[in-house]
C-alpha positions as CSV (number, residue, x, y, z in Angstrom):
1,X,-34.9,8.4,32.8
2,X,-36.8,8.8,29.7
3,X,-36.6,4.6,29.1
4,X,-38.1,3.5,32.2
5,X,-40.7,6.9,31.4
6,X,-41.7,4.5,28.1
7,X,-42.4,1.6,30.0
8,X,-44.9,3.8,32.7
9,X,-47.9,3.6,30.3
10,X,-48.8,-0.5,29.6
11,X,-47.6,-0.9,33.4
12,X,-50.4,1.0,34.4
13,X,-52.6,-0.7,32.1
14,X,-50.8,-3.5,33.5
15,X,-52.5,-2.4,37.4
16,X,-56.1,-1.9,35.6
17,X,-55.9,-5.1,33.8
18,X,-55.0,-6.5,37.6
19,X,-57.6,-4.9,38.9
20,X,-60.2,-6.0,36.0
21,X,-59.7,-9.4,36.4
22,X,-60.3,-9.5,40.1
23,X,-63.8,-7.7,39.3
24,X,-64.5,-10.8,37.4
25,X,-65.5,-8.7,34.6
26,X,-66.9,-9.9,31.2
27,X,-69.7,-9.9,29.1
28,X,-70.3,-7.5,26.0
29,X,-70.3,-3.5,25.7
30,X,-74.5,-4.2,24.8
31,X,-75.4,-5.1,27.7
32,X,-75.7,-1.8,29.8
33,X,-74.0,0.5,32.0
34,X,-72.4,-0.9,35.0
35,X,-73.6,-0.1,38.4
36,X,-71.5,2.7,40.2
37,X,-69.6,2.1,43.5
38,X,-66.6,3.6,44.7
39,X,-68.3,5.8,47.1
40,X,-69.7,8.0,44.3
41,X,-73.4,9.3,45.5
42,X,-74.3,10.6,42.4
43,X,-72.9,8.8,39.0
44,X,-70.0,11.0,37.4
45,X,-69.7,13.1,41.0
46,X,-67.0,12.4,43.3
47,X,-67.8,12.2,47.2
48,X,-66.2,15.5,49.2
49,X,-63.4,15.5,50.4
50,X,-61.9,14.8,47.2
51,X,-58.6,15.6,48.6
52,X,-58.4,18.9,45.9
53,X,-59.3,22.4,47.5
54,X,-61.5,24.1,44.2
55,X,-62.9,20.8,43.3
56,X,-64.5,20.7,47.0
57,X,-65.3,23.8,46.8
58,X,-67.1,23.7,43.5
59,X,-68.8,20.9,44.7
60,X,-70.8,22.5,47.6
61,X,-74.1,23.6,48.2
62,X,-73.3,27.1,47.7
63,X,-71.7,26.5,43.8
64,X,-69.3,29.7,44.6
65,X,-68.1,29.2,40.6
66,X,-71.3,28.9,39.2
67,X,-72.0,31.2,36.1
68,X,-68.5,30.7,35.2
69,X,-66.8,29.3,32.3
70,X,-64.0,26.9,31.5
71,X,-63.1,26.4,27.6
72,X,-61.4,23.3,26.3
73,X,-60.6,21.5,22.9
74,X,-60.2,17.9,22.2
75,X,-59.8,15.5,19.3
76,X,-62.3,13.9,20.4
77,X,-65.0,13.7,17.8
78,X,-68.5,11.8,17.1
79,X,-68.9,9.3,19.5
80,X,-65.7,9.9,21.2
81,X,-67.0,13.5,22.3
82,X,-70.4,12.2,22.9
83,X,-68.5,10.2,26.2
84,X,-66.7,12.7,26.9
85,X,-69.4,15.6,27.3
86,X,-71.7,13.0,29.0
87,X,-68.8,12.5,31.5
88,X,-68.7,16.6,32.1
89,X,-72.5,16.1,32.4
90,X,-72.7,15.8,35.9
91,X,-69.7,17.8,37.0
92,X,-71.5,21.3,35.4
93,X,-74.4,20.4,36.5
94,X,-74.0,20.3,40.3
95,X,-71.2,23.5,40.3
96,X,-73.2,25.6,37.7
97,X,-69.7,25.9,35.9
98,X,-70.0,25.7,32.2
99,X,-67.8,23.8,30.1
100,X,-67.5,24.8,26.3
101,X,-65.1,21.8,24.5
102,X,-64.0,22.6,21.2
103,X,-64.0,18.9,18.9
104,X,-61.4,19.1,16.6
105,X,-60.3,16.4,14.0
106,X,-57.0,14.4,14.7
107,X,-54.4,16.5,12.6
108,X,-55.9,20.0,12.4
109,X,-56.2,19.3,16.2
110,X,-52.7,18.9,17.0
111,X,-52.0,21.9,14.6
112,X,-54.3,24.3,15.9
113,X,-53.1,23.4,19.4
114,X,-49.6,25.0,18.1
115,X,-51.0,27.8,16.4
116,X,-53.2,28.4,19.7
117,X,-50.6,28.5,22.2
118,X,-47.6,30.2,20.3
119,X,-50.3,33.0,19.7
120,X,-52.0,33.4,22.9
121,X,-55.1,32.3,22.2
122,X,-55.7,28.8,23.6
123,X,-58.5,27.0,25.3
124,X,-57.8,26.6,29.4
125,X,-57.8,23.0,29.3
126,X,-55.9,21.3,26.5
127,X,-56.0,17.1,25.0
128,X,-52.9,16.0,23.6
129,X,-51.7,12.5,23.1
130,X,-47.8,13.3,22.2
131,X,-45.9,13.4,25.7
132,X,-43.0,14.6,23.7
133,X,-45.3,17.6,22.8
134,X,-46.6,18.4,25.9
135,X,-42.9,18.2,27.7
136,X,-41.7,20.8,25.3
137,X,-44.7,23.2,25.3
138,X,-44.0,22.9,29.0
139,X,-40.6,24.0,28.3
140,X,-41.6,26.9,26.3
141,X,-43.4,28.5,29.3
142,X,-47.2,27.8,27.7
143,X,-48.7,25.3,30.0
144,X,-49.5,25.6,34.1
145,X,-47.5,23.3,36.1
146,X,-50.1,21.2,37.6
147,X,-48.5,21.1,40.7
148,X,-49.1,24.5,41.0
149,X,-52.9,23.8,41.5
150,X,-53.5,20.7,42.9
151,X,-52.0,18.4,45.0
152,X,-49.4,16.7,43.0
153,X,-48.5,13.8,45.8
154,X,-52.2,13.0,45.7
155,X,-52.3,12.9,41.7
156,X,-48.6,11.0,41.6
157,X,-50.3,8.4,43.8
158,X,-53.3,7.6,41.9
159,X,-51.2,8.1,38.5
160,X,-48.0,6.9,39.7
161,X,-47.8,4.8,36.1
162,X,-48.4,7.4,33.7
163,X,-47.6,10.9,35.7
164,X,-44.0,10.1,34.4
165,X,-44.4,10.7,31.0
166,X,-45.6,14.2,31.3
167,X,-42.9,15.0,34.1
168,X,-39.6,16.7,33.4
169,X,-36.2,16.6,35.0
170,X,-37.1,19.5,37.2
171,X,-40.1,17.5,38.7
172,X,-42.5,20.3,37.0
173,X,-46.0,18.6,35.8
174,X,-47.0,20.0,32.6
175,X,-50.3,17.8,32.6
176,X,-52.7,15.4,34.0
177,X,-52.9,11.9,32.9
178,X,-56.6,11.0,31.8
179,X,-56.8,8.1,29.5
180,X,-55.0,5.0,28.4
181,X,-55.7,3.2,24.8
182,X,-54.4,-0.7,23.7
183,X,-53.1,-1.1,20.5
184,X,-52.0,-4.5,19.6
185,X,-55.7,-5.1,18.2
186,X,-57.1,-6.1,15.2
187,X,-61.0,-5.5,14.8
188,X,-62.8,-8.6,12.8
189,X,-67.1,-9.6,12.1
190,X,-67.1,-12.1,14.1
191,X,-70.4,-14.1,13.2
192,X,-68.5,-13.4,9.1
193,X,-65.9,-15.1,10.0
194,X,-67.5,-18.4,11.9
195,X,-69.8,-18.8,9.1
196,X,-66.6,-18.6,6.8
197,X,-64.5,-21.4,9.2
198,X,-61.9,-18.5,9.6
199,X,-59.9,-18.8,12.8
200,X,-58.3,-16.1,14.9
201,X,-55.0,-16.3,13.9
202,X,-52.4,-16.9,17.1
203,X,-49.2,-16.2,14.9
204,X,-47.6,-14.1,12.4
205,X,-47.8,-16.6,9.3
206,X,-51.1,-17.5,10.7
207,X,-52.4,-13.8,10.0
208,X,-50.5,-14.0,6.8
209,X,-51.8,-17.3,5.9
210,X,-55.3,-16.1,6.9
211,X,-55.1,-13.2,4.6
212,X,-54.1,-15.5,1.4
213,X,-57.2,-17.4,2.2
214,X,-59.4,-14.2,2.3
215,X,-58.4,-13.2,-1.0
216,X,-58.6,-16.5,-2.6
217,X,-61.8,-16.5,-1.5
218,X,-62.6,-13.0,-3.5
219,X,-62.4,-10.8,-0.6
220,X,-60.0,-8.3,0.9
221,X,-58.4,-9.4,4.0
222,X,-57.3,-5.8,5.3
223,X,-59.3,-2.6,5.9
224,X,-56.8,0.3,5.9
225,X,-57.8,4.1,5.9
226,X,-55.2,6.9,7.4
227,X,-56.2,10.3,6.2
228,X,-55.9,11.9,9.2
229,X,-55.4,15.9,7.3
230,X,-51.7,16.9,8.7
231,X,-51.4,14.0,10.9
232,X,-51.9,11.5,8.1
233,X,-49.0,8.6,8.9
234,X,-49.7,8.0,12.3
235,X,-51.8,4.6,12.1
236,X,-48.9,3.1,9.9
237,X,-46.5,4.5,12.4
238,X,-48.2,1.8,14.8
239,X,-48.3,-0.8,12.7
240,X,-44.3,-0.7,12.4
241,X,-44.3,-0.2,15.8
242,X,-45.9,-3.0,16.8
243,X,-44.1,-4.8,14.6
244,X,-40.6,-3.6,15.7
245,X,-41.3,-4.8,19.2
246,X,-42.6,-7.9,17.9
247,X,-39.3,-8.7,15.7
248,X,-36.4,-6.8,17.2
249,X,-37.6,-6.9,21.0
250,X,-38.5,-3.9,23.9
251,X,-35.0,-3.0,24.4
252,X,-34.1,-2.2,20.5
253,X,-37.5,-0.8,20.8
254,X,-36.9,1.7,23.5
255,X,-33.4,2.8,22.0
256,X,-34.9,3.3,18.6
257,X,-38.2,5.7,20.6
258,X,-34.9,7.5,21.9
259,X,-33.3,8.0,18.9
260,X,-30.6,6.0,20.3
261,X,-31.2,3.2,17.4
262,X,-31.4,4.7,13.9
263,X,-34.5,4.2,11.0
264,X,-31.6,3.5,9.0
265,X,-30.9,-0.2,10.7
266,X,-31.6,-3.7,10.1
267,X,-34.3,-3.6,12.6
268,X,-36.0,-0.6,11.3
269,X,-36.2,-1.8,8.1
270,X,-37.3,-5.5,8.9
271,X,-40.5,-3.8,10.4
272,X,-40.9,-1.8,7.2
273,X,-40.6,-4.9,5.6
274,X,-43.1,-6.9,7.5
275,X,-45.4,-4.2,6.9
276,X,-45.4,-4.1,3.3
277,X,-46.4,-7.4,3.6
278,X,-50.1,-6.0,5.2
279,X,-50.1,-3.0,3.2
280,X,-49.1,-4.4,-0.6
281,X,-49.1,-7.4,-1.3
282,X,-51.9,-8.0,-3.8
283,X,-55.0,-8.0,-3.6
284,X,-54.7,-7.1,0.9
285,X,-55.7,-4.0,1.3
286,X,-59.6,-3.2,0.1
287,X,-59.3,-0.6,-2.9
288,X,-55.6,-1.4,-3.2
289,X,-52.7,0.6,-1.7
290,X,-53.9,4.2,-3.3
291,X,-56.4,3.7,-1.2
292,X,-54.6,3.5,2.1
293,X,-54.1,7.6,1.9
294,X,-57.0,8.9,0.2
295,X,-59.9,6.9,2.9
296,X,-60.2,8.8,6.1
297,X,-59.2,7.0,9.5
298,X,-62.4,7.1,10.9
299,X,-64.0,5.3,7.7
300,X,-61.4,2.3,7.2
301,X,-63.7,-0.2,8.7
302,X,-66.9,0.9,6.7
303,X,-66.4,-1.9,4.0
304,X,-66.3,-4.6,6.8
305,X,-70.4,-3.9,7.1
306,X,-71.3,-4.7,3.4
307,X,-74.5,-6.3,3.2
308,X,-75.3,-6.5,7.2
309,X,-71.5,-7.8,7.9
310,X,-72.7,-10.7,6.4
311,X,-70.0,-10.5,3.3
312,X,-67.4,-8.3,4.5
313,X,-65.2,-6.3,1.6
314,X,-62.4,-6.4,4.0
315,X,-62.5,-8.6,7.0
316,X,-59.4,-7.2,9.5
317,X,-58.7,-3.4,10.7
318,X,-55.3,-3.2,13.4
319,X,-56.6,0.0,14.9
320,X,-56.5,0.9,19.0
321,X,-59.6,-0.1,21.4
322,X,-60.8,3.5,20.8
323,X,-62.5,2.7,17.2
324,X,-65.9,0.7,18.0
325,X,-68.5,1.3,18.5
326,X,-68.2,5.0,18.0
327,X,-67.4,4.9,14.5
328,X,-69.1,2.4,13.3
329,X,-71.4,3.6,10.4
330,X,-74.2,3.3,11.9
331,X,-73.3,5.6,14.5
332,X,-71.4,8.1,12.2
333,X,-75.0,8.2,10.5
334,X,-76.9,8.5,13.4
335,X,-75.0,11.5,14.9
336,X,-75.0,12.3,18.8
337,X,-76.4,9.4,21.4
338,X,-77.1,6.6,18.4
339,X,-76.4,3.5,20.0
340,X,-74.4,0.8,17.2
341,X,-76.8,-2.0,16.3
342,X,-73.6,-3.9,16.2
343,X,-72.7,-5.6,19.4
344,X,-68.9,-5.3,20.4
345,X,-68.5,-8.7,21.3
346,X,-71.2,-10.7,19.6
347,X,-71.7,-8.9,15.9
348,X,-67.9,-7.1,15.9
349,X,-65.1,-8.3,17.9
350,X,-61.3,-7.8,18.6
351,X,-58.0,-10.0,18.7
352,X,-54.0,-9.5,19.5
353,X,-52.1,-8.4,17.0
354,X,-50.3,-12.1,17.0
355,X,-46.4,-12.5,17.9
356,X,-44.1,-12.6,14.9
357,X,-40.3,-14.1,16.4
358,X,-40.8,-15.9,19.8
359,X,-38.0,-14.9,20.9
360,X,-39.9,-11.7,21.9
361,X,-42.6,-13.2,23.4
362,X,-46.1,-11.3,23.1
363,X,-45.4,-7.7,23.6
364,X,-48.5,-5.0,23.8
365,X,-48.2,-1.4,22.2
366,X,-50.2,1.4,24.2
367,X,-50.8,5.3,23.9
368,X,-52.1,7.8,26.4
369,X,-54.1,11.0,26.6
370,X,-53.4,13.5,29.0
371,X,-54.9,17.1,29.8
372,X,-52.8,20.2,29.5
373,X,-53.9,23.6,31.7
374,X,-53.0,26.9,30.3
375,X,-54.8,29.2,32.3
376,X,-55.3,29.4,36.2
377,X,-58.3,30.3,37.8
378,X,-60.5,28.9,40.1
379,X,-63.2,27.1,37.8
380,X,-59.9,25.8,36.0
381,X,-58.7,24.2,38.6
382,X,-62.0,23.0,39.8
383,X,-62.4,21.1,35.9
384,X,-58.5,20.2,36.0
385,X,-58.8,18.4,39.5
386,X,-62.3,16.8,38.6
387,X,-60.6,15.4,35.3
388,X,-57.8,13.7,37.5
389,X,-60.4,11.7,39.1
390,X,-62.1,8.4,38.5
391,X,-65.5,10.2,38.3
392,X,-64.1,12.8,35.6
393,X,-64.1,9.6,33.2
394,X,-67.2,7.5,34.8
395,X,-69.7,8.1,32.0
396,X,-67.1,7.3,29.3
397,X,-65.8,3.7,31.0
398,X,-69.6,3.5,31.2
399,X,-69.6,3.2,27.7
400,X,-67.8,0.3,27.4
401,X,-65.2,2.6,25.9
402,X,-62.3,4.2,28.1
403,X,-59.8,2.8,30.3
404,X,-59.0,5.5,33.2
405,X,-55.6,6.2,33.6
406,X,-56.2,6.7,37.2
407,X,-55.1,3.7,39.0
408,X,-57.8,4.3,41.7
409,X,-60.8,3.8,39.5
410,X,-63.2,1.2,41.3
411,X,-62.8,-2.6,39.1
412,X,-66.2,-3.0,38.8
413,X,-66.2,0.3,36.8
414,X,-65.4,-2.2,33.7
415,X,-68.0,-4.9,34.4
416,X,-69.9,-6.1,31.1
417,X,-67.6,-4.2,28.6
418,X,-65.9,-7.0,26.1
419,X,-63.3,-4.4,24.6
420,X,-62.0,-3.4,27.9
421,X,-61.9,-7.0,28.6
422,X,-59.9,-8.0,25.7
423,X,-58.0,-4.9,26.4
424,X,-57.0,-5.8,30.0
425,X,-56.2,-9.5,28.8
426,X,-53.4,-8.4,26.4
427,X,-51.8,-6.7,29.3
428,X,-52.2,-9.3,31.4
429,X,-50.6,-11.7,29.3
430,X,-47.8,-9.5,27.7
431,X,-44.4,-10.3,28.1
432,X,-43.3,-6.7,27.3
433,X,-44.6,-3.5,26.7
434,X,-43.9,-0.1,24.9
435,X,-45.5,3.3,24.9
436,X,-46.1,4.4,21.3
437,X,-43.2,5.5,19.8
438,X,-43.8,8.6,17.4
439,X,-45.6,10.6,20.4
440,X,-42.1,10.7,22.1
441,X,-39.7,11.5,19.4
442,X,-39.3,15.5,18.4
443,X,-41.7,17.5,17.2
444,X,-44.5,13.9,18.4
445,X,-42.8,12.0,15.1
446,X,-43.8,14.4,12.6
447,X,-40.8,12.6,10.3
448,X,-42.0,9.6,10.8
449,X,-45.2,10.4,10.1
450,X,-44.5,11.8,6.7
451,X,-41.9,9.1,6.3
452,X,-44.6,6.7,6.1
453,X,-46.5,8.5,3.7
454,X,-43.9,9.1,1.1
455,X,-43.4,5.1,1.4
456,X,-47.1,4.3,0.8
457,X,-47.3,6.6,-2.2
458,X,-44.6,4.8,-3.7
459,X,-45.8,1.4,-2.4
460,X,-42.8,0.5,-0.2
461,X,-40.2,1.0,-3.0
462,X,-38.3,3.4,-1.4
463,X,-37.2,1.8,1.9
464,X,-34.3,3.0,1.9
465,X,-34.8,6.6,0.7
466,X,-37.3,6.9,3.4
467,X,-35.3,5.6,6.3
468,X,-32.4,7.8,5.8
469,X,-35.0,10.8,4.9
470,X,-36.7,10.4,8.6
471,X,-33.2,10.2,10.7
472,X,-32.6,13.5,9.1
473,X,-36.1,14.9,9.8
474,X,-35.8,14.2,13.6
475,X,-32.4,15.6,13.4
476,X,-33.8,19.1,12.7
């Protein structure tokens, strides 16, 4: 059933954050890459047998794919694609199979995906995040069925959390399950706010309270960018999703990602309402609520860095584990391989998004990126099975930056990285979880995407107007 397919996500995060905290894990994202184990020979290169016939092959002495090629595309930009290449690195090296990955903005990414596969034209191995999306492409006839080309018991076993979500009532895979993402975060300058005598807030009217203080104090509490071209709306999409499981509870909250419980309700617009409170009350948000639409996502947090980080222009960003350190500005500056002066941990750190109704406990808010395969052929497959592995995300965990959403992945992967730490305590101590809820509505939210932007541009005014205008969007 599609609920219990919302809930797949965080419970897997729920088995890595298990798993972390037996490793004993902690420490900070500066202080180097973690040794490999696992069985893994060579770092990013699975041990044969993997279990998957053209990956074993691939992986011999004799490299019977070499010279070929296997195309791909990604939203993964910056430093993002930076871990991602390094984690091919290996893996084209030792089969002589070249793999040429397209980095496409968030937005025109999901777009061009569309335009790509309705006209023939597609890369072999497609990133999305929308399960929604991928289920209906799969539907369409444009993706392989995965368990077509490799052994889907093997890949349900190590993915048993997350292989739901791509899965349709036929059983028919439509793709592989290759990263998970927290988002009940909220990045902060950590040494900025000791020397100020802020405190993490644990509660709702703490972070409200918090944010009062900051501007009294002549700052901006809030750092809030979400240009994001034809995907712009999806970051406030979050925020009122996190909200909504915060205030009216995982159950509402799976009826409402189902369409069963309508935008136009009390709950709905409570969230709404909450949010406004972030987004404009005066003097929150840094450059004021015209601002929210016209910075890009990947530049929100710039301000926080003024003078060194050591007097922030805004002080708080709720964005997903995937932000720092690979856009920080320094890094964005640097281009490929600059490592961020800025420790994750010591200079920069992360907090939960704080509970607003006790009555709901402390719920967590996750996302997922999976791998779809359009073509079939051996090098594909090869890639497509390597990718399913722990080793096809090694270099990236390395980073202090990925969680695998292969359940198998060795603990001690995740030793020394603070932000997968943080990441693993949320789930560990959440009372409820819920997979983000605009990648499973039709069309991956696209109404409530938009939704949010026509309320921003008229700074929450419009409640109302805009509820009623999304149920009829994701009617269509």
């Amino acid at each position: 059933m599609i609920r219990s397919h919302k809930a797949t996500l965080l419970a897997g995060l729920a088995v890595t954050a298990t798993a972390f905290a037996g490793s004993g894990a902690l420490a900070q994202d500066a202080s180097g890459s973690p040794a490999p184990s696992g069985g893994a020979a060579v770092v990013g290169l699975p041990t044969t047998p993997t279990g998957y016939t053209e990956l074993d092959k691939a992986l011999g002495a004799d490299q019977p794919y070499a010279g070929t090629k296997v195309t791909m595309q990604t939203q993964w930009i910056q430093g993002e694609g930076d871990n991602f290449e390094a984690s091919l690195a290996a893996f084209q090296e030792k089969t002589g199979i070249t793999v040429s990955v397209a980095e496409v903005p968030s937005g025109q990414h999901e777009q061009l995906v569309n335009v790509s596969l309705n006209g023939g034209a597609a890369a072999d191995i497609i990133q999305l995040a929308q399960p929604a999306a991928i289920l209906d492409y799969g539907k369409q006839g444009k993706l392989v069925d995965i368990s077509t080309i490799m052994d889907s018991k093997k890949l349900g076993d190590e993915h048993s959390a997350t292989l739901p979500l791509y899965t349709d009532k036929d059983g028919k895979i439509w793709a592989i399950p290759y990263k998970v993402d927290v988002k009940s975060v909220v990045w902060y300058p950590i040494k900025a706010f000791a020397a100020k005598g802020y405190e993490v807030p644990k509660t709702w009217d703490d972070l409200l309270a918090l944010s009062d203080q900051i501007v009294k104090d002549g700052s901006s509490p809030w750092c809030v960018g979400i240009d994001a071209g034809p995907a712009t709306g999806w970051i406030t999409t979050d925020l009122i999703e996190d909200i909504m499981l915060r205030t009216a509870g995982v159950d509402k909250f799976n009826k409402w990602a189902q369409l069963k419980l309508p935008f136009d309700s009390p709950e709905v617009k409570k969230a709404f309402n909450d949010a406004a409170k972030i987004y404009f009350t005066d003097g929150y948000v840094y450059g004021g609520p015209t601002a929210i639409l016209a910075t890009a996502q990947t530049d929100a947090m710039d301000p926080m860095f003024n003078d060194d980080m050591q007097s922030p222009d805004c002080w708080m960003q709720k964005q997903a584990t995937w932000y720092g350190p690979d856009f920080f500005p320094d890094v964005k500056a640097g281009g490929s391989g600059t490592v961020s002066k800025y420790v994750v941990g010591e200079d920069v750190g992360l907090f939960y998004f704080p509970p607003i109704d006790e009555a709901q406990g402390s719920p967590a808010l996750g996302s997922g990126d999976a791998l779809m395969v359009t073509q079939d052929r051996p090098e594909v497959r090869a890639l497509a099975q390597f990718l399913s592995v722990p080793e096809g995300i090694q270099a990236w965990i390395q980073a202090g930056s990925a969680l695998s959403a292969n359940q198998s992945t060795p603990a001690d992967w995740y030793q020394g990285s603070y932000k997968l730490q943080v990441a693993s305590d949320i789930v560990a101590n959440a009372t409820s979880f819920g997979f983000d809820a605009s990648d499973l509505m039709p069309a991956s939210g696209k109404a409530f995407w938009d939704g949010a932007v026509s309320w921003i541009q008229a700074e929450g005014k419009n409640t109302d107007d805009v509820l009623k205008q999304i149920d009829a969007g994701l009617k269509q």
